[in-house]
Every structure is written in C-alpha cells, then in structure tokens.
N, CA and C atoms as an extended XYZ file, in Angstrom:
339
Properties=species:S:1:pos:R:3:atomname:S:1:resname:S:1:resid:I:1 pbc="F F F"
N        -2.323       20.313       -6.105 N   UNK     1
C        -2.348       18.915       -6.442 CA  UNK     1
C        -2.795       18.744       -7.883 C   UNK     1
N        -2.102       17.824       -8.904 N   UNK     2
C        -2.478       17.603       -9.865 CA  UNK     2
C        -3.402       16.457      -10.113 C   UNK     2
N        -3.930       16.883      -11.397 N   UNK     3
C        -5.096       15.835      -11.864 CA  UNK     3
C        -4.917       14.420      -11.707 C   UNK     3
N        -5.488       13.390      -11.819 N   UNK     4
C        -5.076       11.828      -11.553 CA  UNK     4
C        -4.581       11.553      -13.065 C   UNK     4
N        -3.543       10.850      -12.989 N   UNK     5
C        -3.410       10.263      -14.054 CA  UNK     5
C        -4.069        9.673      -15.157 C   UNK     5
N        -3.753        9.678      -16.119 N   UNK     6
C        -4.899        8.924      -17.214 CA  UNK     6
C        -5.420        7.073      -17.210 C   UNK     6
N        -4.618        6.683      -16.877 N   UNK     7
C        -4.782        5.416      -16.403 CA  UNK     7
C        -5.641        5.096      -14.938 C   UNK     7
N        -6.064        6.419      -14.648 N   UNK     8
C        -7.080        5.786      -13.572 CA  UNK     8
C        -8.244        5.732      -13.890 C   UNK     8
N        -9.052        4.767      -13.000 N   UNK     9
C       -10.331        4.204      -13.705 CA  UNK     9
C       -10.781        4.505      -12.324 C   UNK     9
N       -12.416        4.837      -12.143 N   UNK    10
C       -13.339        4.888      -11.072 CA  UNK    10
C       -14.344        4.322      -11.428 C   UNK    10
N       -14.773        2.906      -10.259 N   UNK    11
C       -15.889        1.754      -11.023 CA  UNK    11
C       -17.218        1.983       -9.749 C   UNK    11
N       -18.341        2.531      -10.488 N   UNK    12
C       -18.973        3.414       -9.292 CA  UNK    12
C       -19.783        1.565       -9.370 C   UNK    12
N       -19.677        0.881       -8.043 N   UNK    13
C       -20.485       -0.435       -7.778 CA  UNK    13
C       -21.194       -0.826       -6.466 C   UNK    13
N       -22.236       -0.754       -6.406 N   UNK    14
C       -22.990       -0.327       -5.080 CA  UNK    14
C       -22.272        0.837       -4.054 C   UNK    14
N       -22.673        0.896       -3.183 N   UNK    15
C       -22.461        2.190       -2.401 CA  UNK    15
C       -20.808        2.474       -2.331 C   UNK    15
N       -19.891        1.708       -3.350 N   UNK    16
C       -18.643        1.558       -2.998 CA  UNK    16
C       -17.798        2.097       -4.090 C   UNK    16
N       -16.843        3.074       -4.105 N   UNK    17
C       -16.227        3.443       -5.319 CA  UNK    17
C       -15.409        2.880       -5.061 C   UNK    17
N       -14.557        2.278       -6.037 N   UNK    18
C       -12.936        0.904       -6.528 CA  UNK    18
C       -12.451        2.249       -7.713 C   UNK    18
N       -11.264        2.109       -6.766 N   UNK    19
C       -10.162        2.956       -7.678 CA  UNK    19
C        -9.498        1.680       -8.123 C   UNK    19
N        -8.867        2.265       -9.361 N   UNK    20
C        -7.885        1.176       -9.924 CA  UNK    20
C        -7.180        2.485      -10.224 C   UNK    20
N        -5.387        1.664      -10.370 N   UNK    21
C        -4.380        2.471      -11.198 CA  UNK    21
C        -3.292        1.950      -11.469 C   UNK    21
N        -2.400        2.292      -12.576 N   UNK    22
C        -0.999        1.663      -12.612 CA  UNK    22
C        -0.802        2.688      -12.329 C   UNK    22
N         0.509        2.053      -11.591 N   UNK    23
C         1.996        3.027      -10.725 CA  UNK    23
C         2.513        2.825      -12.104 C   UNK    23
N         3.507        4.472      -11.925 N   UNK    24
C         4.476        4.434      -12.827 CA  UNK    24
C         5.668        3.957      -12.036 C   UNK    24
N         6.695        3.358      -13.081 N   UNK    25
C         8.147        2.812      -12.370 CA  UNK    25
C         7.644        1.449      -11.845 C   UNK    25
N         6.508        1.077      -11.698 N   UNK    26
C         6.101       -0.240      -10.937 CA  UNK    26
C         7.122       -1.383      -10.945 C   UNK    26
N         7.392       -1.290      -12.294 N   UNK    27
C         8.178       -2.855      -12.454 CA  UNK    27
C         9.588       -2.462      -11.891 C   UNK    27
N        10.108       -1.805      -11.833 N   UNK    28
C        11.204       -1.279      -11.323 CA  UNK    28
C        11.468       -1.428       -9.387 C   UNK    28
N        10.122       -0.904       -9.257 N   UNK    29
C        10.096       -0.838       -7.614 CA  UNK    29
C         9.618       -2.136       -6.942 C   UNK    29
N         9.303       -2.969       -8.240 N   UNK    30
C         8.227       -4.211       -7.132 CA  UNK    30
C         9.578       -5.068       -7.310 C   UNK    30
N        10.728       -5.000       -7.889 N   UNK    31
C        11.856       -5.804       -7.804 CA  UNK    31
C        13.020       -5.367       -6.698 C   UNK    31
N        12.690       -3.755       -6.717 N   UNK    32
C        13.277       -3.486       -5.632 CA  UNK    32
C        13.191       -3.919       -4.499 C   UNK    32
N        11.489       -3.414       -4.261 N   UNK    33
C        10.800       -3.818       -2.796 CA  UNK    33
C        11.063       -5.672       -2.564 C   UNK    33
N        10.620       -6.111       -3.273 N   UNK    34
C        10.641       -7.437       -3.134 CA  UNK    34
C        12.579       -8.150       -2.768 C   UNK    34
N        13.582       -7.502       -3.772 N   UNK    35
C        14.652       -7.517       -2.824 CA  UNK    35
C        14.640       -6.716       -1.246 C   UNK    35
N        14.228       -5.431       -1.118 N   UNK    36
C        14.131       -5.234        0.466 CA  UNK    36
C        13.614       -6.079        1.210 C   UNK    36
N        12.130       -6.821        0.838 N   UNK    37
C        11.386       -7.188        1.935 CA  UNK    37
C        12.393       -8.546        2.162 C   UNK    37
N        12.868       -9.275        0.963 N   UNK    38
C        13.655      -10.577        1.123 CA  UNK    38
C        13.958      -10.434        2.163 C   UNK    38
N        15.287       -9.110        2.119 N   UNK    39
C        16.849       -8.888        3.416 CA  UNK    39
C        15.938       -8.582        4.698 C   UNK    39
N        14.587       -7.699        4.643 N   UNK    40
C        14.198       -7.645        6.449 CA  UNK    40
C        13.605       -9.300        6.633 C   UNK    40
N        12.935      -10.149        5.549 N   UNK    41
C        12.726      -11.381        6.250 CA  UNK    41
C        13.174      -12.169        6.377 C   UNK    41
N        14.456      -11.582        6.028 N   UNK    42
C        16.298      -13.103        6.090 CA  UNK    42
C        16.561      -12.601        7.740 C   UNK    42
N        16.006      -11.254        8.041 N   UNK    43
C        16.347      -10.880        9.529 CA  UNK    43
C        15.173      -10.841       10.505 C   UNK    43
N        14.033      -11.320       10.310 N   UNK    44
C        13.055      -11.487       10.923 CA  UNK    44
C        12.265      -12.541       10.950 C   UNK    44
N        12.524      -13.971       11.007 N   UNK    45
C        11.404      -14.739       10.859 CA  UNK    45
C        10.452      -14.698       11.120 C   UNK    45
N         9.628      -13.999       12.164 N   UNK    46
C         8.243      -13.936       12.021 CA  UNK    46
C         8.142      -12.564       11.525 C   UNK    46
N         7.948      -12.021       10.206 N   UNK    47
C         7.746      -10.882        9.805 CA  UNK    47
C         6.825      -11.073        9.414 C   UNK    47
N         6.028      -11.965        8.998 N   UNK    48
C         4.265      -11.958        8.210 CA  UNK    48
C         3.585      -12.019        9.408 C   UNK    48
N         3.851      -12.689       10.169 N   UNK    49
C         3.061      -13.048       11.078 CA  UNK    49
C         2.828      -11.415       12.796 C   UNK    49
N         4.141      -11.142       12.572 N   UNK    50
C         4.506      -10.179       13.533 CA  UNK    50
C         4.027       -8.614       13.153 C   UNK    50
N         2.819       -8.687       12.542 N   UNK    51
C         2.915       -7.368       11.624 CA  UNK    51
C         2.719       -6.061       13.222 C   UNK    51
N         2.358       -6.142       13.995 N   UNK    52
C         2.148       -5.145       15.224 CA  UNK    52
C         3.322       -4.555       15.292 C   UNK    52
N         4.467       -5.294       15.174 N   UNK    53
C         6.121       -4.898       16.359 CA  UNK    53
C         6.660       -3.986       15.098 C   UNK    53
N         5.690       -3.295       13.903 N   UNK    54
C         7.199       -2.350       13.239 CA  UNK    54
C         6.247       -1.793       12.007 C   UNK    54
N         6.576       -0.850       11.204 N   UNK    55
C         5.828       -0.128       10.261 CA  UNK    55
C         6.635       -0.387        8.718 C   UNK    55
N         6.071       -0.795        8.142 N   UNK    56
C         7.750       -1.445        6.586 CA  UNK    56
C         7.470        0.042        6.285 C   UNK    56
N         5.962        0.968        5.925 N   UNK    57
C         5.862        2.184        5.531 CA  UNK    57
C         6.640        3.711        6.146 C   UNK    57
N         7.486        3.026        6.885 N   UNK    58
C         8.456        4.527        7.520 CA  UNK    58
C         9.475        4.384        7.922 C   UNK    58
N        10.004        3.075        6.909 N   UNK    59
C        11.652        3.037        6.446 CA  UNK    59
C        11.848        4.001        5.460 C   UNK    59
N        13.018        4.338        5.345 N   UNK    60
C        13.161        5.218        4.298 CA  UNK    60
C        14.112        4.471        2.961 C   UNK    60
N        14.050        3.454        2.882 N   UNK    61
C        14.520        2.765        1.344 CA  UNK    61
C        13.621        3.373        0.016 C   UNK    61
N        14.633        3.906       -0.802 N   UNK    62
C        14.124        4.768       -1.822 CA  UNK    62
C        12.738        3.615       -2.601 C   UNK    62
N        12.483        2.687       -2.381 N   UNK    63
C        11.643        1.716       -2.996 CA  UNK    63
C        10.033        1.638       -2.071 C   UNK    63
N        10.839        1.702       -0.683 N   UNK    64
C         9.354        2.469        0.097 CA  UNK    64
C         8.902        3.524        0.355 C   UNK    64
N         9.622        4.509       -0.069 N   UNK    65
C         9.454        5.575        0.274 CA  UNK    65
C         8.777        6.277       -1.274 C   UNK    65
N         8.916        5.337       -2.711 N   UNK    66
C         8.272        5.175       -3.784 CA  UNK    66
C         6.723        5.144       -3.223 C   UNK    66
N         7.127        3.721       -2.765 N   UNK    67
C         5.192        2.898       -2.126 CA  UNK    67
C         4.115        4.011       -1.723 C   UNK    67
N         5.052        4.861       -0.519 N   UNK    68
C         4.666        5.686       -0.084 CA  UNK    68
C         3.973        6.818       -0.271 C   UNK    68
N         4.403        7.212       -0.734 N   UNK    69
C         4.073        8.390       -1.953 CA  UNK    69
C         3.413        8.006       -2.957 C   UNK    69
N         2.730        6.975       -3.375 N   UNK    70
C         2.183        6.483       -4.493 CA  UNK    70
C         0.528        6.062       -3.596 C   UNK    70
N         0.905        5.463       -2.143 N   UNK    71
C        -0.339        5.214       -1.580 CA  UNK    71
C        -1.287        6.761       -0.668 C   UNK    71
N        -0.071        7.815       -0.818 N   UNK    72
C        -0.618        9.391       -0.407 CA  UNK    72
C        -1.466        9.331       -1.238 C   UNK    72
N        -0.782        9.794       -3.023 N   UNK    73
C        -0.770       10.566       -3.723 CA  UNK    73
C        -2.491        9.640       -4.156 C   UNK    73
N        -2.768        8.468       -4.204 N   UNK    74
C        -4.006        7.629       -3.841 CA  UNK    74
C        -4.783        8.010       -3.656 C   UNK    74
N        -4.793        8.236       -2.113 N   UNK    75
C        -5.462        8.575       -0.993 CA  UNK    75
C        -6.386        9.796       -1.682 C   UNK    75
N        -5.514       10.744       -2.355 N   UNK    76
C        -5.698       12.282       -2.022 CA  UNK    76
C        -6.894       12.404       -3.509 C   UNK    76
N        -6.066       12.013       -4.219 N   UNK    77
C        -7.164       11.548       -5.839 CA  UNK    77
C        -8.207       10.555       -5.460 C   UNK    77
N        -8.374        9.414       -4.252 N   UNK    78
C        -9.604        9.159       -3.751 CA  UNK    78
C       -10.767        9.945       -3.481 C   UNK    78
N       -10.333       10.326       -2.318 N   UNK    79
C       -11.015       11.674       -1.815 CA  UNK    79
C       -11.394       12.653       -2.256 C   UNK    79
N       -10.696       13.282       -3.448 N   UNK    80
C       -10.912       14.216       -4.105 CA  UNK    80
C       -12.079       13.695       -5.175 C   UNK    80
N       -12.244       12.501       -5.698 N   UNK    81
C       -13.255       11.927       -6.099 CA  UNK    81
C       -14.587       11.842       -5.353 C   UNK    81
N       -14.285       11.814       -3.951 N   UNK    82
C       -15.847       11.209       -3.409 CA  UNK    82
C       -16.299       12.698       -2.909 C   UNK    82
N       -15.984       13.873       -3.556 N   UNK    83
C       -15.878       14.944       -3.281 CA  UNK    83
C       -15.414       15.699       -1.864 C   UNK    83
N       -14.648       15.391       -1.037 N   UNK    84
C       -14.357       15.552        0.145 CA  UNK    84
C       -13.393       16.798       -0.018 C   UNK    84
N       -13.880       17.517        0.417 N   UNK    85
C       -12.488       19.253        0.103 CA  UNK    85
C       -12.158       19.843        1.645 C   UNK    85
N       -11.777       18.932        2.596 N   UNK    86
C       -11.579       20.045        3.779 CA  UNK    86
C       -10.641       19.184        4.233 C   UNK    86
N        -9.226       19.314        5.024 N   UNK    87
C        -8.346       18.744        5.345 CA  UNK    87
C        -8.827       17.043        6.062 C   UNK    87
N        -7.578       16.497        5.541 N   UNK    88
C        -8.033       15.102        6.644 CA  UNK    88
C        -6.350       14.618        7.200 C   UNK    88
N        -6.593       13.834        8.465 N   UNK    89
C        -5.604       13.487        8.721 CA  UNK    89
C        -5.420       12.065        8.967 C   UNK    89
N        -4.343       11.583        7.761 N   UNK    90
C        -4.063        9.625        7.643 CA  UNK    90
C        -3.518        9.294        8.213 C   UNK    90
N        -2.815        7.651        8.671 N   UNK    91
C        -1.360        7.663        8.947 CA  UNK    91
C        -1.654        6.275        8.268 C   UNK    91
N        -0.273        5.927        7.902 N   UNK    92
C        -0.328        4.704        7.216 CA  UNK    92
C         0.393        3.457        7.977 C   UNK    92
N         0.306        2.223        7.971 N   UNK    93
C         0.963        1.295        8.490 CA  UNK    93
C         0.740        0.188        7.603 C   UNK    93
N         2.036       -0.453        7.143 N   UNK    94
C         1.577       -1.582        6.462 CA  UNK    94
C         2.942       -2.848        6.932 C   UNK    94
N         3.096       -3.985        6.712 N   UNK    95
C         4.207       -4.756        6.963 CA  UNK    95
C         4.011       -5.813        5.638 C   UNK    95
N         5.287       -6.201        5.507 N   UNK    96
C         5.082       -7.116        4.638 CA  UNK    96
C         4.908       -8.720        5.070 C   UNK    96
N         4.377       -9.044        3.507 N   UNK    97
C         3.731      -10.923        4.023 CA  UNK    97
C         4.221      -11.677        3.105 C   UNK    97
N         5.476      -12.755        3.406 N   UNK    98
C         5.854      -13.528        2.865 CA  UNK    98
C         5.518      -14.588        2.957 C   UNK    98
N         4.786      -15.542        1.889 N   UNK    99
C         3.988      -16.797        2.294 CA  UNK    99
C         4.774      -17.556        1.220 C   UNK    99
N         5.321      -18.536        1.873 N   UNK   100
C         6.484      -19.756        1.509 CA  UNK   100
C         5.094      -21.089        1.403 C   UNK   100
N         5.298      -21.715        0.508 N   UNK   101
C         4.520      -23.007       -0.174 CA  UNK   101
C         4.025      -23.866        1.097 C   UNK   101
N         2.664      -23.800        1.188 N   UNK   102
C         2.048      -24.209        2.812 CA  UNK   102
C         1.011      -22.977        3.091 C   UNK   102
N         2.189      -21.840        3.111 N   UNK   103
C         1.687      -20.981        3.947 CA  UNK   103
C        -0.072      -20.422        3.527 C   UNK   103
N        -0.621      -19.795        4.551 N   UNK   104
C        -1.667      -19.635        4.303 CA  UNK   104
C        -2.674      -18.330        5.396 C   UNK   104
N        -3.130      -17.453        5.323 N   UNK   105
C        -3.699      -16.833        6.181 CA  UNK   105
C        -5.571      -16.991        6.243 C   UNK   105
N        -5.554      -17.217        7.495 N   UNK   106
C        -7.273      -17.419        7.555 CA  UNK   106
C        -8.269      -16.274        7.597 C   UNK   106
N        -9.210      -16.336        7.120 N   UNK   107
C       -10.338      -15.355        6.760 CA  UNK   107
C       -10.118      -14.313        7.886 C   UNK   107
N       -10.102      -12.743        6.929 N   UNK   108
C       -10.216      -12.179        8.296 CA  UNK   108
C       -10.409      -10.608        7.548 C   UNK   108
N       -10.575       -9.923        8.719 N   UNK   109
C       -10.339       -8.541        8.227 CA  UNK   109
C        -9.646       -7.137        8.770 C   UNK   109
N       -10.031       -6.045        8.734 N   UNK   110
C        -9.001       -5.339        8.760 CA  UNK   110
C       -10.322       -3.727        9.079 C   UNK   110
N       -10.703       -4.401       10.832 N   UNK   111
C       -11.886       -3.104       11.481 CA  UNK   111
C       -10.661       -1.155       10.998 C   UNK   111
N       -11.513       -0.154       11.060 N   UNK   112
C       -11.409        0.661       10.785 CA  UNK   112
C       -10.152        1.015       10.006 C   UNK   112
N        -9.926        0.280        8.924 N   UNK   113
C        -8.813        0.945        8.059 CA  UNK   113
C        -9.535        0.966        6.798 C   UNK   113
C-alpha cells in the first residue's frame, strides 16, 4: 500500500482524528455519479427514503466503483494512521439522498458505523 497522498490533512481534535482529502478525478465523477444517481431516482421514487432495500456501493458503474475505491483506499490510510497493523474486515453500504426543495431529514444518527 502506498503512502497517502499529499493533500491529506490529519486534524488531531479531542479524542477524535478528522481525515480530510481531495479525490483525484472528483469533478469528473461527482457529474458522473450525480447523472447515475438522477437515472436510479427517475426509477425509484422512494430512493432517499428507502435506503435498507439496496446497496448504490455494489453497482458496478465505473463512477461507483471510482467512490468505491476511493472510500477503501480511505479507510486503509485511516487506520494506518491510528496505528492499527493487523487485518480488519469492512463492508460498505451507502444509498443515495436526493432532497428536492422542502425536503428535509430529521436529526439522527448512524449506531455502529
């Protein structure tokens, strides 16, 4: 595994390390993705809301499968920061959230992820 990129920053702030980073290709893929997510939510109306019934992270559209590999490759330069050196095992799930003028989600959170 290679070094983290130069553009990453580690902001050591109470007991909590905050990675920051730019993706490379970003602007490229967030026009992509954002045309994909359009076409699955022209075919799903409740897709923000329905996030349980499907995984957007294990389609294989070259734009998620970018995401993908960008939220590993993350992961692994996280960890490798908080010094952690012995195998671990992730899985990822994410869906997308399209919020149309109104829309709104209420306080909440997100137990063991």
């Amino acid at each position: 595994m290679d070094d983290p990129p130069s553009t990453t920053e580690f902001l050591e702030l109470w007991p909590t390390l905050l990675m920051r980073d730019r993706l490379p290709g970003c602007e490229d893929a967030n026009r992509a993705l954002e045309s994909e997510i359009l076409r699955i939510d022209s075919e799903h109306s409740d897709l923000t809301t329905d996030y349980l019934s499907g995984n957007l992270l294990i389609q294989e559209h070259p734009a998620i499968s970018w995401l993908r590999e960008c939220i590993n490759q993350a992961t692994i330069v996280y960890i490798r920061r908080l010094g952690i050196d012995y195998q671990l095992d992730w899985q990822l799930q994410g869906w997308a959230n399209v919020n149309r003028f109104g829309d709104y989600h209420n306080l909440h959170n997100h137990p063991h992820a």
